[in-house]
Each structure stands twice: as C-alpha cells, then as structure tokens.
C-alpha positions as CSV (number, residue, x, y, z in Angstrom):
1,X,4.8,12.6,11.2
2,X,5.9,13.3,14.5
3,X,6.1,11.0,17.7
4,X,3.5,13.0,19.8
5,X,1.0,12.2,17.5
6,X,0.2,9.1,20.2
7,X,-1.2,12.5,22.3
8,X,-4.0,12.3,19.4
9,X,-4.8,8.9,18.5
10,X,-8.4,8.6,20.9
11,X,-10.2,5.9,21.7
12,X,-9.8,2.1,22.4
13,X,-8.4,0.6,19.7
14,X,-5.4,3.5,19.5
15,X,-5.5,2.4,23.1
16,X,-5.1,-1.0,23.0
17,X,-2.0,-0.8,20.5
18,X,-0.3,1.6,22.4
19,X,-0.8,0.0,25.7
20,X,2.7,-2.1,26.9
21,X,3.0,-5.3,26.1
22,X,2.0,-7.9,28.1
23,X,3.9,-11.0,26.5
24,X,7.6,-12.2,26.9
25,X,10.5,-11.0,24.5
26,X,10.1,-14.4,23.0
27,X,6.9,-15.2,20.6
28,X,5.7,-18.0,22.6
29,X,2.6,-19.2,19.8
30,X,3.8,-20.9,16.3
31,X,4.0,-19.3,13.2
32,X,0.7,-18.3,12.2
33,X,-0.3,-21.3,9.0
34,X,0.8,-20.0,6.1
35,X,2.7,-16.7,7.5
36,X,6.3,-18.3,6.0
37,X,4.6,-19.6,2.4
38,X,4.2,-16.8,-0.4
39,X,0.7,-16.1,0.9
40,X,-0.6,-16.1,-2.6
41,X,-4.0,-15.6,-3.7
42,X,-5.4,-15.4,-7.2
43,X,-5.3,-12.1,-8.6
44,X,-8.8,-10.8,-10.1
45,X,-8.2,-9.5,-13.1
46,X,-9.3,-6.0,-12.3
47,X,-9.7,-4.8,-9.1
48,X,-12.8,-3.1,-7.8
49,X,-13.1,0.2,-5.1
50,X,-14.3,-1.7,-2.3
51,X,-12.6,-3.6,1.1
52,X,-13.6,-7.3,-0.1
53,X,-12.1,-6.7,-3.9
54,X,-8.9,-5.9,-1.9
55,X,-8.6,-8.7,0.8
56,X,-9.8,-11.2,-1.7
57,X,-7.8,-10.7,-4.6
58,X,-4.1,-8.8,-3.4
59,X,-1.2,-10.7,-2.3
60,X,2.1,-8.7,-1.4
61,X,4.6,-9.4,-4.1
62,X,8.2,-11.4,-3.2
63,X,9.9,-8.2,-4.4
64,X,8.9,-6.6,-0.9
65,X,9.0,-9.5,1.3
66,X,12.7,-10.5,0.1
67,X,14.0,-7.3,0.4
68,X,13.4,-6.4,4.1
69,X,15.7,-3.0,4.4
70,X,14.6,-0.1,2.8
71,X,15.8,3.5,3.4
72,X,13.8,6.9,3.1
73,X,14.4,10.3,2.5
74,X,11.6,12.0,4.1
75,X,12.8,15.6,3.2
76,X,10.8,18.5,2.7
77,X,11.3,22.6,3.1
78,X,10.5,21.8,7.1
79,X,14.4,20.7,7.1
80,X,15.2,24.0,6.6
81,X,14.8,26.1,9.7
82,X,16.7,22.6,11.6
83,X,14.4,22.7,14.5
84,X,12.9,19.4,14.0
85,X,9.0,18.0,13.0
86,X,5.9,19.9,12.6
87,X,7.3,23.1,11.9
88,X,4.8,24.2,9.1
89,X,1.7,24.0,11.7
90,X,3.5,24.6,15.1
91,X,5.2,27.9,14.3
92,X,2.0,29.1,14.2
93,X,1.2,28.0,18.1
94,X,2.7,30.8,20.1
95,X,4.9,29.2,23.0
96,X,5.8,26.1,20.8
97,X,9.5,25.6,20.2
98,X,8.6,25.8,16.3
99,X,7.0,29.4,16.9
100,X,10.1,30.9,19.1
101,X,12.4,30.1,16.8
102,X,10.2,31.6,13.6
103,X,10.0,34.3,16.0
104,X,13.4,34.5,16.3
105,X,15.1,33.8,12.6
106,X,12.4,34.4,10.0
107,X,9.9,37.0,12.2
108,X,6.6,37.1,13.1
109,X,4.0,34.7,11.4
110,X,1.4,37.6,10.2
111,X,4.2,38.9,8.4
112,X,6.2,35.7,7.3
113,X,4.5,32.7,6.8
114,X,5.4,29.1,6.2
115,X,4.8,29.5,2.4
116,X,8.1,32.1,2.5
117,X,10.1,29.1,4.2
118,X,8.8,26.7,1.2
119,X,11.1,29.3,-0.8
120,X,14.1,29.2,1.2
121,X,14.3,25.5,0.6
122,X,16.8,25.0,-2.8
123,X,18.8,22.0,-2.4
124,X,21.9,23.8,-3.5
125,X,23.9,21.1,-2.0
126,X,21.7,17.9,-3.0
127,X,23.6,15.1,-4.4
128,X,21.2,12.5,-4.6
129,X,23.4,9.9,-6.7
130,X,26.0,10.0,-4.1
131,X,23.2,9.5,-1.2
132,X,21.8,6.5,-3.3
133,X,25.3,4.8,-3.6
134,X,25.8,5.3,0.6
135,X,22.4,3.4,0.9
136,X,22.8,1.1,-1.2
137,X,26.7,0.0,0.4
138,X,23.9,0.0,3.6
139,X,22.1,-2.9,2.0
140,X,19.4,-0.7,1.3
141,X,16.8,-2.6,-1.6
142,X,14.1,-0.5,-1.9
143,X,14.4,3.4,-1.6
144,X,11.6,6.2,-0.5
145,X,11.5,9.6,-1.4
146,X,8.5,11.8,0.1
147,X,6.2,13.0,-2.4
148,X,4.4,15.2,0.1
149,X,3.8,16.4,3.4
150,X,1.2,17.8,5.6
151,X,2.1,21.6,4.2
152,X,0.4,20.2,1.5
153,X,3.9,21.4,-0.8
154,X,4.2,18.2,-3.6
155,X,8.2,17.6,-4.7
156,X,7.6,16.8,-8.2
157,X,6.1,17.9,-11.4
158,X,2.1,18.2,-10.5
159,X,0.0,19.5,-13.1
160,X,-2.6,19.4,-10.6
161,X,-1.3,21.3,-7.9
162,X,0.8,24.3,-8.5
163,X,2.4,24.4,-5.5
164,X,5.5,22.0,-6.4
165,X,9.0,22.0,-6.3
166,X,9.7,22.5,-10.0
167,X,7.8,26.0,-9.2
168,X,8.5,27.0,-5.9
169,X,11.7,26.5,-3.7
170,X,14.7,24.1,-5.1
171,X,13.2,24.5,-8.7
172,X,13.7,20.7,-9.2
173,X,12.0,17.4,-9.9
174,X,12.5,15.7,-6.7
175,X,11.1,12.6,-7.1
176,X,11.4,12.3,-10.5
177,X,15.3,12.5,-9.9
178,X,15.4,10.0,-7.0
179,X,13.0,7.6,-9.1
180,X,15.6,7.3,-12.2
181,X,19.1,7.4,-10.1
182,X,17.3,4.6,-7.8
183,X,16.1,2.5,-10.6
184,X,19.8,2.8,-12.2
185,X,21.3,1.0,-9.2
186,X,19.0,-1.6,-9.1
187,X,16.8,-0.2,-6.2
188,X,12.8,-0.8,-6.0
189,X,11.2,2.9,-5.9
190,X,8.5,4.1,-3.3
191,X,7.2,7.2,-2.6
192,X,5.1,8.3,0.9
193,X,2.3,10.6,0.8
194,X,1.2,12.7,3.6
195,X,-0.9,15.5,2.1
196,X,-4.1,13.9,3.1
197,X,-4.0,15.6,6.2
198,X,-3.4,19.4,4.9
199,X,-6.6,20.4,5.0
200,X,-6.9,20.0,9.0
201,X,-3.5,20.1,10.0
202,X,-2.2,24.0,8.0
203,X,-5.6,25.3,9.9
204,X,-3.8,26.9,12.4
205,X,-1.7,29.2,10.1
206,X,-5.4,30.7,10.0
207,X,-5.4,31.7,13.5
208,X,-3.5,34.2,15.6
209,X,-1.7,35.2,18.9
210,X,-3.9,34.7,22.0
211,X,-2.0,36.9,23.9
212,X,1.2,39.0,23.6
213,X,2.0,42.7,21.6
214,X,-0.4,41.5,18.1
215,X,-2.7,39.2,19.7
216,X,-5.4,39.1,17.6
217,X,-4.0,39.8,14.4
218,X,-4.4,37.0,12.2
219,X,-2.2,35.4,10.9
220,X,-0.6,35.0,6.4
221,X,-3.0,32.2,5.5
222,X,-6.2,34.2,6.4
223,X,-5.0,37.3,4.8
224,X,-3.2,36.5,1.6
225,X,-4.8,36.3,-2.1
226,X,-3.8,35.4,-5.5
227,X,-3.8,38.7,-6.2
228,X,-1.3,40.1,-3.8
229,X,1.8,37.8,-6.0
230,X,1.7,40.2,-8.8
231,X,5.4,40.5,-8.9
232,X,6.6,38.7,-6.4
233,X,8.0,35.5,-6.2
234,X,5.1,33.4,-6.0
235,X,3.3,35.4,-8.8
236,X,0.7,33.1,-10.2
237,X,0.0,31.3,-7.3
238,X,-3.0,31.1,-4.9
239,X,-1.8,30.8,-1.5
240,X,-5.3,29.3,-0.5
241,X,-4.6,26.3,-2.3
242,X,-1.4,25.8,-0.5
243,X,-3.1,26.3,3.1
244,X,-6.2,24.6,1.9
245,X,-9.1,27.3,2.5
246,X,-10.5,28.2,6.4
247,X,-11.8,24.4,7.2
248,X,-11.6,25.1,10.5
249,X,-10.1,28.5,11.5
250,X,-9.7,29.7,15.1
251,X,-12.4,31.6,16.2
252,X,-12.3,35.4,17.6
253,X,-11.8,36.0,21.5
254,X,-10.1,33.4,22.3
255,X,-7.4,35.3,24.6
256,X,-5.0,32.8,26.2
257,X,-2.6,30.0,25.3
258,X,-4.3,27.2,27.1
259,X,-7.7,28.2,25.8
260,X,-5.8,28.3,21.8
261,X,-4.2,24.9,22.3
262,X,-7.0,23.2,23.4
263,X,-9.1,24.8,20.9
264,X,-6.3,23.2,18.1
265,X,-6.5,19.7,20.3
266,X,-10.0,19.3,19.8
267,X,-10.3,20.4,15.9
268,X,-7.5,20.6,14.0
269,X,-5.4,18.5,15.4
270,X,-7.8,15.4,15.3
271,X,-6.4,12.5,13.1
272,X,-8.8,13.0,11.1
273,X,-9.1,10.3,7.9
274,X,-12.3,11.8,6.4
275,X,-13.3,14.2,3.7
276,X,-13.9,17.9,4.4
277,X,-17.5,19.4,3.4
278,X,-17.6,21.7,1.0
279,X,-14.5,21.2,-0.7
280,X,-12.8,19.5,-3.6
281,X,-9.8,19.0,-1.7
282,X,-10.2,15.4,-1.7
283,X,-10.9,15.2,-5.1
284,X,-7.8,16.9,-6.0
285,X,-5.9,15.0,-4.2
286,X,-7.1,11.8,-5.9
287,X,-5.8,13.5,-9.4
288,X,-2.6,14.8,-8.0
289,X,-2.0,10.6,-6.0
290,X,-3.1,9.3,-9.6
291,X,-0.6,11.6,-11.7
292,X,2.5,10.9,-9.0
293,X,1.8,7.1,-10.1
294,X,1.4,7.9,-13.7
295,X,4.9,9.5,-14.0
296,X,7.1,7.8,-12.0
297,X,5.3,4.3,-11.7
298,X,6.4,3.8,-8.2
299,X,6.6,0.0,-6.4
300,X,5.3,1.3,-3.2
301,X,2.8,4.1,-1.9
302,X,3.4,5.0,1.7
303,X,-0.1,6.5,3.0
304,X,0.9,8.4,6.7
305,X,-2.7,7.4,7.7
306,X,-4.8,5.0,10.0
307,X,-6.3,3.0,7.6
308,X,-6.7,4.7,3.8
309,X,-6.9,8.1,3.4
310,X,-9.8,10.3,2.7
311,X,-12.5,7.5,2.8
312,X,-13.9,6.3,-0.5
313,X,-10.8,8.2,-2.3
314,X,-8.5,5.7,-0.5
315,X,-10.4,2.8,-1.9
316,X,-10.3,4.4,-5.2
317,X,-6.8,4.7,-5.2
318,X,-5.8,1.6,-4.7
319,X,-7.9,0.0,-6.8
320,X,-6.7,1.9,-9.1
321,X,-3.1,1.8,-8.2
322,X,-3.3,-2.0,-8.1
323,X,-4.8,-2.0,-11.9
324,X,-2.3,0.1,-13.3
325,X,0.1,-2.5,-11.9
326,X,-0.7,-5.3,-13.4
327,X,-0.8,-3.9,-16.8
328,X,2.6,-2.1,-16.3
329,X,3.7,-5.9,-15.6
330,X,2.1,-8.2,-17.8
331,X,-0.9,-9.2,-15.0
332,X,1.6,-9.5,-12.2
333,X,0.9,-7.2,-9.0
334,X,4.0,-5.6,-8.2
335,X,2.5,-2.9,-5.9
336,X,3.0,-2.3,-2.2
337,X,0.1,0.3,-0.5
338,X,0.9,0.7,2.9
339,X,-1.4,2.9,5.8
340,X,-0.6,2.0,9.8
341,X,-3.3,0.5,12.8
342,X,-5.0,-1.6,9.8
343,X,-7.7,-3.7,11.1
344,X,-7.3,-7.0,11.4
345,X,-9.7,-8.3,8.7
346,X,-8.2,-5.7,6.1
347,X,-4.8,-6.6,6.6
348,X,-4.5,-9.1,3.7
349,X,-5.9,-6.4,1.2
350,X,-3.0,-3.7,1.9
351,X,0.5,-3.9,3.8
352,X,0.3,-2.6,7.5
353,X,2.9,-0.3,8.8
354,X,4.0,0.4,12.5
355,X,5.7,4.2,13.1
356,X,8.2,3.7,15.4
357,X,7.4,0.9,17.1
358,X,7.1,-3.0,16.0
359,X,4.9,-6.0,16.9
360,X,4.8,-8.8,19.6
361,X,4.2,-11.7,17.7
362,X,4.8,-13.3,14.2
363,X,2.1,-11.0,11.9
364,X,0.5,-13.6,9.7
365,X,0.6,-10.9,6.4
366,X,3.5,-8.9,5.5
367,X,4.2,-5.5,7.2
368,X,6.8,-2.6,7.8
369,X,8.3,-1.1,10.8
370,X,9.1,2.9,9.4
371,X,11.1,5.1,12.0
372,X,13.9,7.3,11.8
373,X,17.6,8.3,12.9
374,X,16.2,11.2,14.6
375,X,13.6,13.1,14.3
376,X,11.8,13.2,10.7
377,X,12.8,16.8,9.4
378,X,16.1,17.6,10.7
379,X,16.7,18.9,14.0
380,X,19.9,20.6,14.6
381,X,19.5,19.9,18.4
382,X,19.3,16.1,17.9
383,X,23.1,16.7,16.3
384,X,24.4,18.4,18.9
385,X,23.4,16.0,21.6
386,X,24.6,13.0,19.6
387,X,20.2,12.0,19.4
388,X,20.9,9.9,16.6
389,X,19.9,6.1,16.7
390,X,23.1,3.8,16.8
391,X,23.9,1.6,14.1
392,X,23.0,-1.3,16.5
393,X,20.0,-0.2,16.7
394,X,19.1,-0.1,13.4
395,X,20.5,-3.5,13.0
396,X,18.9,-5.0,15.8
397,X,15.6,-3.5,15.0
398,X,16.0,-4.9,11.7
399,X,16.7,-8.5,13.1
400,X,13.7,-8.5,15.7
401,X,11.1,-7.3,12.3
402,X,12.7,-9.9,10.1
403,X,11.6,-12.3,12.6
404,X,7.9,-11.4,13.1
405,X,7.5,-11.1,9.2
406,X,8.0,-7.5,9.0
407,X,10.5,-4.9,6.6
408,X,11.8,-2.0,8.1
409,X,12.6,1.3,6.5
410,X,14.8,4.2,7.8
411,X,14.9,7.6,7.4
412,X,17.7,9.7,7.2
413,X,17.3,13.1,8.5
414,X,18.5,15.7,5.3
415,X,19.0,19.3,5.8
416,X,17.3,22.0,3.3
417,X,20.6,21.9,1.3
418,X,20.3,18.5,0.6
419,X,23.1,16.8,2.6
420,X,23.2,14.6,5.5
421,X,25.2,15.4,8.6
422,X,28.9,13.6,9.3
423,X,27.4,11.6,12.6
424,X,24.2,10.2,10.0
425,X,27.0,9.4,7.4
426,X,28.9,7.1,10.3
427,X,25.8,5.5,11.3
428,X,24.9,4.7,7.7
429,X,28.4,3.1,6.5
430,X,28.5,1.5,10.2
431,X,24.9,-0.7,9.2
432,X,26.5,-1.2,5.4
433,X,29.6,-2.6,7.1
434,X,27.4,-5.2,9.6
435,X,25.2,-5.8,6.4
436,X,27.8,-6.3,3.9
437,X,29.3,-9.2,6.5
438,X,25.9,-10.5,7.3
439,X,23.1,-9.3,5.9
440,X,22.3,-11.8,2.7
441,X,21.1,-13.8,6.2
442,X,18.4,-11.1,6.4
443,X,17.0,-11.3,2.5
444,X,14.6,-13.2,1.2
445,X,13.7,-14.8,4.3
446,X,10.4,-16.1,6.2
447,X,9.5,-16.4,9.1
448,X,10.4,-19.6,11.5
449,X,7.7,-21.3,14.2
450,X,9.4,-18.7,16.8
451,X,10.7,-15.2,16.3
452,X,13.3,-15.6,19.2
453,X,14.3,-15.9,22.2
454,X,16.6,-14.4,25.1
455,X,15.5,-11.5,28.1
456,X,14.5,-8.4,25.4
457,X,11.5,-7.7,24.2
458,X,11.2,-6.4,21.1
459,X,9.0,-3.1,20.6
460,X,4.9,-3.2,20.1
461,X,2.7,-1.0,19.0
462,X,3.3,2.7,17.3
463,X,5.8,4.8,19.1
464,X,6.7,2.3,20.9
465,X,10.5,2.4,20.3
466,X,13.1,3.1,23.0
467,X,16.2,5.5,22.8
468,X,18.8,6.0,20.3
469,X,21.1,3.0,22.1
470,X,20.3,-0.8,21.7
471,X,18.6,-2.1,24.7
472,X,20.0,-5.9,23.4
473,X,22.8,-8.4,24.0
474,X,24.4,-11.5,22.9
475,X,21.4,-13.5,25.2
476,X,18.5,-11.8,22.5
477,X,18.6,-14.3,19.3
478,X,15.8,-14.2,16.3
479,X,15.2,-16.6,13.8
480,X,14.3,-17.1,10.3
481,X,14.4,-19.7,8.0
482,X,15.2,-19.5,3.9
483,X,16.3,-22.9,1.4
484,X,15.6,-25.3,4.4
485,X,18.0,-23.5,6.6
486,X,17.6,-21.9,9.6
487,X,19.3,-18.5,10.6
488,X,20.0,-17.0,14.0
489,X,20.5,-13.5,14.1
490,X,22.8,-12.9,17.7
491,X,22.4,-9.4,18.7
492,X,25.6,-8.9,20.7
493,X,28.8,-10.3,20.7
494,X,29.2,-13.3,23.6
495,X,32.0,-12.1,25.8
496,X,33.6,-16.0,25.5
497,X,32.6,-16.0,21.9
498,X,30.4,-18.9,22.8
499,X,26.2,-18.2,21.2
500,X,23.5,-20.2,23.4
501,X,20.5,-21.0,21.8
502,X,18.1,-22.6,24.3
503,X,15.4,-23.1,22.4
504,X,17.3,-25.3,20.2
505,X,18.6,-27.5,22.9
506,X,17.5,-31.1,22.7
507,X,15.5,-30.9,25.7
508,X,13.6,-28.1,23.8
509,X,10.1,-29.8,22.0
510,X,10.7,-26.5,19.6
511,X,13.4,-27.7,17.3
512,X,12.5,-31.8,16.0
513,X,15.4,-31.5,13.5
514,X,18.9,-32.3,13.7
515,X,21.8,-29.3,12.9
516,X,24.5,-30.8,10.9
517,X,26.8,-27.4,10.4
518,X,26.8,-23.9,11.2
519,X,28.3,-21.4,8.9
520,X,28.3,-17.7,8.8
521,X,27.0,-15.9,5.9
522,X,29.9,-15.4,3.0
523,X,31.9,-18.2,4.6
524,X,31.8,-21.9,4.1
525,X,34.0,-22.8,7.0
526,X,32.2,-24.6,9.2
527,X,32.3,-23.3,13.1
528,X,32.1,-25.6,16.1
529,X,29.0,-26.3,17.9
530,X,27.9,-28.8,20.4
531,X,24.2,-29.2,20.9
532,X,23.3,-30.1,24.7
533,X,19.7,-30.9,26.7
534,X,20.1,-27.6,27.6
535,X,21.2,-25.5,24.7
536,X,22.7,-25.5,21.2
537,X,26.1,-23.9,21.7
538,X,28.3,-21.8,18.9
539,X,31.8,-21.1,19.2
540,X,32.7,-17.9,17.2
541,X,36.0,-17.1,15.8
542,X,37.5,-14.3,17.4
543,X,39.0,-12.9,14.7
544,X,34.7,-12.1,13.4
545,X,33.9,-10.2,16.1
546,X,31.6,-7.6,15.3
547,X,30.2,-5.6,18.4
548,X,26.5,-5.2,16.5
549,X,26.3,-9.6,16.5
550,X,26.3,-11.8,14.1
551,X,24.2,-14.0,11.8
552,X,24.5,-17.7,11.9
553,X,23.3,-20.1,9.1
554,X,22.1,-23.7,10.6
555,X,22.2,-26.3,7.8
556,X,20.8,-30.2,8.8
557,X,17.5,-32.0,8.7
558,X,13.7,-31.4,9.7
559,X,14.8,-27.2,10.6
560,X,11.5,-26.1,9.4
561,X,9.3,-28.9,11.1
C-alpha cells in the first residue's frame, strides 16, 4: 500500500474517483431507501463462485456495521530499515529513497537482498497484549493484523508457503497471536491480505543498475537457488518462491534511470488484478488464503485490491470464505470481505473500501475508510517531523464516515521490534480519551436522511485525504440516528459554547420532528437548547470542553421522518 499508487491507477473510472469533488460539504440527496435498515437479504444456503451468488444472497452482518472503529497493525519486515512504504520493490530502483538508504545501511542489492532484511525482522520487543489493551481504551471493536504483504513473506504458520514468520525472521506466529489476545478482550478479528500482487510487484528485485560502478549486474532474485542455503540461514528454502519466479524481468541494455523506471511503469508496476501465465502462483495462493481462514477463522478478509484478487480465484474465495462462515455460526454469515473501487452493481455482494480517502454522499451498502497515522511501514522521518495524523483527525474522519454509512480502520505504524513510537502512543490514548467521553454516540448507528452540514467537505475518492491536521471546526456537524434518536457529532468546540445546527432550524423542510432534550453521551443532564427559524441552538457546559467536539444525543418525536 502506498499513496502514489494513484500515479498507477489508469483509465476512466480510476479517473473519475479520483477526480475532486464537485458537491458541497453537506450530502444534499436523502438517504438512499433502505441505506439506515439492516439491509438484509436471504442467505442461500451455500454460496456459489460467481458475481450474482454474491450480490444476491450476502448481507454485511450488524457485528461490522455497529462497530464502526477498527484499528490495524499493518506490520511486516519493511518496518525494519524505518524508511517508510515499498521498501521490498523500491530498493531495488536505483535513485529511489528506498535504494539510497539499502545502499547506505545494508549494501548493495546484488549482494544483499530484500530476503536478508525479512531476517533482520524479530520482534524482540513486540508486546502485542499491551498494544491490544491501548486500542481497545481507543474504542477500538474490531482489530487487523496483516497476514501478508506484497514481498510475498506470510506472518503465520503456512503449510503452503515456506516463507513465514514461524521460519524465517521473528520466529513467531504473528497472527495467530494477535487472533487469541484479540478474541480475549472481546475484539472482532480481521486479517488483510496483500500478496496477490507479489508476482508483478518483487519483479524488479530481478533487474539491475542502469547506470553507475555495477550496472548491469543483476540483481539477488535472478541469481539465487535453493541450492546456495546449504548452511545458511535460510537452508531449506527456495528463494524463487519468495520473489515469485522472472514474470517479467528487466530486460538487458537498458542503460539509464529514466529508460528503467519507465520500463517498471509500464510492466511491473501495473495494478495488475489478473493471473500470471504459466504459473501456479495463483493457485497457491488460493491454498495459502484458504488455510489463513482455516486456522484462525477470522471476521474479516482485507483484499489490497481493485475489485477481487486474482480473477476467478477471488470468486472462489469468497464463496468459499462465506460457506465456511455459516457453518462456523450455525447458518449465520458473520464474514466481512472487503477489496476498494468496487463497482457499483457488485457492491451489495462484498464490502467496499476507500484507502485514504472517503465518499461524498451517504453509500447505500456498508463500507470502510482504511488509512493510516503515517505512512504504512514505519518511516522514521514521518517521527521526526511530527508527520503523524492528529487525534482530531482521526476523530473527525471517524464522524464524517459514520455519517455516510461507512467504518473506518487505522493503522498504527510499528517498528521491526514490535513497538510503537511515544508521539503514536499520544495520539492513540488522545482518540481513547474523546471516545471514552463520546464515542457509544458513534456505535451501532445508521445513517440519517443527511450526513451533515457546515463549510467542510469531507474527503472523496482514494487518496483523497488531506494532512496530518483537521481541516474542521465547530461549524462542520454530522448526523446519525440510533433507538429513534438523533446524534450530532460537532467537530470543534464553539468558542461561546453555543452548537448551531441549521439544518434543524424550523424554517428547515429537513427536520419534520420536534427535539424535546439534548443530552450528551454518559450523561442524563439535559443541556439547554432553543430551536429558532433559523437554527437549532445548544448551549454546552463549559466545564465539557473537549478541543476534538462533541457528540450530542437529540431525543423527541418524528427524528427519523
């Protein structure tokens, strides 16, 4: 994952979704018909490989769409050198910040290769029940741990793919840990997997220097056998089956940098969803998708694709996936099977996700917003130039998905060792504080006619998010409804500790109903409030200032009409 990948995504439709938005900050249409119900559908009793088994027969289950905050750990041995995302393709493009630094710590990439760095990574500091308990004081419901990357490594026990973490690097079960401590404290379990893309994306560790002292000379992945691990540390291994085989390797006499990365821009660094020829990469990576689910029986499958991976495999999967649900649970479908720029008319049959960006409107089916406090494998610079999303942020992101019928997951950048850094930790016990004051206003609920209203407009489309600071104030208000109430989430604090909500005003068509009391979450006292033509006015207490906002519960009659 990484937020250039817009630099790839070709054609219309990519163009279309990341093109800016033309609406207001306000959804001006109503609520889609049936966008706040449970949007439930008969469940077939077994589901078949194909598009129309899985828009006709899945629903998303009230597990996912109550619990709207998730947090992920997207950790893998590309945390280790601390120089940020991609590093297990991009120190292998000469005059990339990835390649410098390799250059610089570890030494040239003929010699030392990505698979040495998968080594390095141990974990020696990992204390994932302590992690768990921080998320969960940050009102965390469902946790993610990454079951693979695009370096094609797999963090848990995979008797179909050698390269793993109980074999290579921390030695360890990864997943397998974070599934039971999760599970203990009452978290839902997910898992992402990216590896669908190894087989284009590790191409360039085939190639070699354009230019410079050792251009030509290719570089670890085209060289190395099985053979040459007698005794080493990866004895047994097949460092082909890590890198994936020579797909698509960089031809000879090519003999400058612009020439090489526009060779990689046309080839290997295509999104590319389909199926290489001539390979059973795809196969195997059905097996090793169909043994992480057989283990660890996760709620959620996080697919870093544009629409299912791998073609048919996809399909199969999920199919599969959604099966094996209902007999864990009795016929119920608990699962969650997410992949991002969905089309329209598949929408229904599996959840669409938005990286780092949101949506302009109310989405009539359930979805997920997935970004990150930085970048997603730590990036040491990020620290030092205090890069790190704000609290508010997160919070106010959260509040602007909620409203459009979306969940949002966060990752928190770990380093190799396993830790988190002391300005992460502060940003992660500053949302637990806003959401331990407010946020039972942000579960369980369903979207209202509008999302909002005030001068902001939310994000839309992929990578569409701003900086690491809040662009919102106490003017930007979104709305959601749960038990006949109505809640307003204020993203600011009002300097005279008075909220206006124009669109509830009674000159406003929007709201038919009449508010009888306004309450904060956790508190029964009832706060003042006057409602005018013009507006429906709040008066805070001082003393529940909270520079993030606040939620607001409206109680009275006719709030969802």
């Amino acid at each position: 994952m990484k937020t250039t990948r817009r630099e790839m995504i070709g054609g219309g439709m990519a163009a279309a979704a990341l093109a800016p938005a033309t609406v207001s900050a306000v959804t001006t249409a109503p609520t889609p018909k049936g966008a706040g119900r449970a949007l439930k559908v008969p469940t077939p009793a077994r589901f078949t490989p194909d598009w129309e088994s899985l828009t006709s027969g899945y629903s998303v289950p009230d597990w996912f769409r109550d619990a709207k905050f998730g947090i992920w750990a997207h950790w893998t041995a590309q945390c280790v050198p601390e120089a940020g995302d991609w590093y297990a393709r991009e120190m292998y493009m000469p005059g990339s910040r990835a390649y410098n630094h390799h250059l610089k710590h570890y030494g040239h990439p003929a010699d030392v290769g990505f698979m040495e760095i998968q080594n390095l990574w141990k974990a020696e500091r990992w204390d994932p029940a302590r992690l768990l308990d921080l998320y969960k004081r940050a009102g965390a419901k469902y946790f993610m741990a990454l079951a693979n990357h695009h370096d094609n490594l797999d963090t848990y026990a995979s008797p179909h793919h050698p390269w793993n973490t109980t074999r290579v690097g921390p030695r360890k079960d990864i997943v397998g840990t974070w599934a039971k401590l999760a599970r203990e404290r009452g978290l839902r379990f997910a898992v992402s997997n990216h590896s669908a893309h190894a087989w284009h994306w590790n191409q360039p560790a085939y190639g070699y220097d354009p230019e410079g002292p050792r251009a030509g000379e290719r570089y670890d992945a085209y060289k190395l056998t099985a053979a040459q691990g007698r005794g080493k540390w990866w004895q047994g291994l097949d460092p082909q089956q890590l890198y994936t085989g020579r797909h698509m390797p960089m031809p000879d006499g090519i003999r400058t940098l612009d020439a090489a990365n526009m060779w990689h821009e046309s080839t290997d660094r295509l999104w590319n969803e389909g199926v290489p020829a001539g390979s059973d990469f795809a196969k195997n990576w059905l097996l090793r998708c169909q043994d992480l689910i057989q283990q660890y029986r996760p709620d959620m499958v996080y697919f870093d694709n544009f629409d299912l991976p791998l073609e048919q495999y996809g399909l199969d999967f999920t199919a599969w996936y959604y099966n094996q649900s209902m007999k864990w649970h009795n016929g119920s479908l608990e699962a969650v099977v997410t992949a991002k720029m969905t089309p329209p008319q598949r929408r229904m049959g599996i959840v669409d996700d938005v990286e780092r960006g949101g949506k302009s409107y109310i989405e009539h089916f359930p979805w997920q917003t997935d970004t990150c406090l930085g970048a997603w494998h730590y990036d040491a610079d990020l620290y030092r130039r205090d890069g790190y999303k704000s609290a508010a942020t997160v919070i106010h992101t959260l509040c602007d998905v909620v409203s459009k019928n979306g969940n949002l997951m966060v990752s928190v950048p770990m380093r190799g060792d396993g830790t988190i850094d002391d300005k992460e930790e502060k940003i992660v016990t500053e949302i637990g504080d806003w959401m331990g004051r407010f946020g039972e206003a942000i579960y369980a609920t369903r979207p209202w006619k509008l999302n909002g209203e005030g001068p902001t407009r939310g994000n839309s489309g992929l990578f569409s998010e701003g900086g690491p600071r809040s662009p919102y104030n106490a003017r930007d208000i979104r709305y959601a409804t749960r038990d006949g109430n109505l809640h307003a989430f204020v993203l600011g604090w009002p300097e005279d500790n008075v909220v206006r909500m124009e669109l509830l005003g009674r000159n406003n068509p929007t709201l038919v109903g009449d508010v009888r009391r306004v309450t904060m979450p956790g508190d029964s006292t009832p706060l003042a409030f006057r409602r005018t033509g013009e507006a429906l006015e709040v008066t805070l207490p001082a003393g529940a200032r909270h520079p993030i906002g606040v939620a607001l519960i409206l109680s009275g009659e006719g709030l969802n009409a």
